[in-house]
C-alpha positions in Angstrom: 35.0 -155.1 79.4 32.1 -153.2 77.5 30.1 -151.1 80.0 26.3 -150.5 78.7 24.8 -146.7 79.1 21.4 -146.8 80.0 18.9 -145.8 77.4 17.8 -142.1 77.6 14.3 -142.1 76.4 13.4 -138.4 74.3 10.1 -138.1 75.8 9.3 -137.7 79.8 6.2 -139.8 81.2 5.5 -136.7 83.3 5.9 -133.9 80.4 4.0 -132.3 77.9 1.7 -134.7 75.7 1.9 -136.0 72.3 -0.3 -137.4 69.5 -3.6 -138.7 70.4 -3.0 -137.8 74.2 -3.2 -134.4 73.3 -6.1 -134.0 70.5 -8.3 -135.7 73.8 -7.1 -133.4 76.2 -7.7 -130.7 73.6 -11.0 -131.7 73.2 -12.0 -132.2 76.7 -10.5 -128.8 76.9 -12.6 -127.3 74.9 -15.9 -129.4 76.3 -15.4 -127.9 79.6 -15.4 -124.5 78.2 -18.4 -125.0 76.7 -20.2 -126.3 79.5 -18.8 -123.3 81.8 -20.0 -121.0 79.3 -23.8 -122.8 79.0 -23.5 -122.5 83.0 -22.5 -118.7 82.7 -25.1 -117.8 79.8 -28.0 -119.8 81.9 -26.4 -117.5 85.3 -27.0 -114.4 83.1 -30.6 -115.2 82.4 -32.0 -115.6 85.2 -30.2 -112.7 86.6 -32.0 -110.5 83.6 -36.0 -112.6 84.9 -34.7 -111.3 88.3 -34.0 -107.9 87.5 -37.1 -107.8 85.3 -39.0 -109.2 88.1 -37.5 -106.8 90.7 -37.7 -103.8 88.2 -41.7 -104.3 87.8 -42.6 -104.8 91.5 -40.8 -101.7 92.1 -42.6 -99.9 89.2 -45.5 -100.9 91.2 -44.4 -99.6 94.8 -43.9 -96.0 93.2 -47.7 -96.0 91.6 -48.9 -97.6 94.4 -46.7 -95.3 96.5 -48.3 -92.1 94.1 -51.9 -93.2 94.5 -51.3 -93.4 98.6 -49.7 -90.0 98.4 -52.9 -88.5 96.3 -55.4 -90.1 98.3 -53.5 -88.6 101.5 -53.5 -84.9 99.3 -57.3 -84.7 99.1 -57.9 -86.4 102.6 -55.7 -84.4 104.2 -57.2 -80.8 105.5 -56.0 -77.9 103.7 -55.6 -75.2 106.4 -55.7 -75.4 110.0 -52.9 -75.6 112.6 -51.5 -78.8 111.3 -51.1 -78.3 107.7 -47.5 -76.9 107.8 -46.3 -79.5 109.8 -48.6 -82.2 107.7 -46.4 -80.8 104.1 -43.3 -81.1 106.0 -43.4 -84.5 107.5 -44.8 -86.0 103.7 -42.2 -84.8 102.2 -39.8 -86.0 104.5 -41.8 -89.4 104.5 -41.0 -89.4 100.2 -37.6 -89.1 100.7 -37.0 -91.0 104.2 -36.9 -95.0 102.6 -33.5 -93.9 100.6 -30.7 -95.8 103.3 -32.6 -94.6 106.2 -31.4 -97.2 109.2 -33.3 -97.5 112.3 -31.2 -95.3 114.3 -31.1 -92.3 112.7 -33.6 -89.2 112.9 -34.8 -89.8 110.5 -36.2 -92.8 110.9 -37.7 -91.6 114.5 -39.4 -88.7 112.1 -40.7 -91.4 110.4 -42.1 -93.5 113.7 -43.5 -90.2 115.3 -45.4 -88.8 112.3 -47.2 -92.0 112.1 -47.8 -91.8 115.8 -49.2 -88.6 114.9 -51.2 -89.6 112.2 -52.9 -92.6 114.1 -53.5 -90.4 117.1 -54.9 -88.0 114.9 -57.1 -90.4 113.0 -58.2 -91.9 116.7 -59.4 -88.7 117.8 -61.2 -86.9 114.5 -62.2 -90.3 112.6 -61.2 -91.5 109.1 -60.7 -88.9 106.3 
């Protein structure tokens, strides 16, 4: 008696693909990458309108930030007991927004010159 081998086939179902199989999944390939990278690019714009955006509102906090800070210089009194104290806490007030947190010192500096400067205003009028 003759026994029959089963067939081996040379390609597996589950392997790599061939012929048409592959130019599509090439393709799709190479669809998605251009969608991911229209995503990305479309990401990277409105990123830039943001830091734009961000970038000029800033520009305006420092001159607005300037003029405040003049308008304080000439409103200010130029002598008398207080002016030491007055050149020390506005400079500390300049440099106090960089990472201050609500704890620290400096931040309670910050509280109690204003205090100061309402009280201040309170009792002697507007400048």
């Amino acid at each position: 008696m003759c026994e029959v081998m089963p067939t081996i086939n040379e390609g597996d179902p589950l392997g790599p693909p061939h012929g048409a199989d592959a130019d599509a999944n090439f393709e799709q390939l190479m669809v998605n990458m251009l969608d991911e990278r229209e995503k990305l690019l479309e990401s990277l714009r409105e990123s830039q309108e943001t830091l734009l955006a961000t970038q000029s509102r800033l520009q305006d906090a420092l001159h607005e930030r300037d003029q405040l800070q003049r308008h304080l210089n000439s409103a200010l009194p130029q002598g008398g007991p207080f002016s030491h104290l007055i050149s020390y806490a506005t400079c500390n007030l300049q440099n106090s927004g960089k990472g201050v947190e609500e704890s620290s010192p400096e931040h309670h500096f910050k509280v109690l010159f204003s205090s100061f400067f309402n009280i201040h205003q309170s009792l002697f009028g507007p400048y």
